[in-house]
C-alpha positions, -999 to 999 in steps of 0.1 A, spaced: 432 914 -341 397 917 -348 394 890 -372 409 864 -346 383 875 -320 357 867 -345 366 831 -353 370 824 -315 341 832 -310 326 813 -338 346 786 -328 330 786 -296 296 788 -308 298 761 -330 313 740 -307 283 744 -283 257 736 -310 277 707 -328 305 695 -303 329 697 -330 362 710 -327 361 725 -293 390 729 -273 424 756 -276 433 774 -309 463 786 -311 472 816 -329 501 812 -355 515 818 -389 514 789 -416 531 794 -448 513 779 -476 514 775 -513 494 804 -534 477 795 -567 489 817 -599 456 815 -615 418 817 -610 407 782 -609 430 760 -591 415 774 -557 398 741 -542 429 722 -556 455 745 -530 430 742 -504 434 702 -503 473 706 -514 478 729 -487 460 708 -459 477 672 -475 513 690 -473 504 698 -436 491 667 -424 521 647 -441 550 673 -426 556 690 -460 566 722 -462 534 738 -485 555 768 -496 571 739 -519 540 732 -540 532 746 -571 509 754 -599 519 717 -613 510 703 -581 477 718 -582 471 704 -616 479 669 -608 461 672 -579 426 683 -595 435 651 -618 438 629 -591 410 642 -575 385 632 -607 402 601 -606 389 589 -568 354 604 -576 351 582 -610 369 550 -598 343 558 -562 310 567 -584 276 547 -578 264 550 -609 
């Protein structure tokens, strides 16, 4: 696929200028959770990677989740502010 040879090659690239994230990538299939609406985006993107990094299957999230989650993020960036 095309698209895979791409981000290999990005990969790669990147890797040589910033020495992040070099190494194998696997291809492979993930099933995640898909928002239902236009502005819970950012929120499935953190939902998504939190249910992966904590063994949870992501197809199990929903729009709820997403809505808590935007909630608890405003929370941590209040309670973390420097103002």
């Amino acid at each position: 696929m095309y698209s895979t040879y791409l981000l290999r090659k990005y990969m790669a690239v990147r890797y040589t200028k910033t020495k992040e994230l070099g190494g194998f990538w696997r291809n492979g299939s993930l099933c995640s959770a898909s928002q239902k609406d236009g502005n819970n985006c950012g929120a499935f993107v953190l939902l998504n990677a939190l249910a992966l990094t904590r063994g949870i299957s992501p197809g199990q999230l929903t729009q709820r989740h997403a809505v808590e989650m935007r909630k608890f993020v405003c929370h941590k960036l209040k309670q973390n502010a420097l103002c």
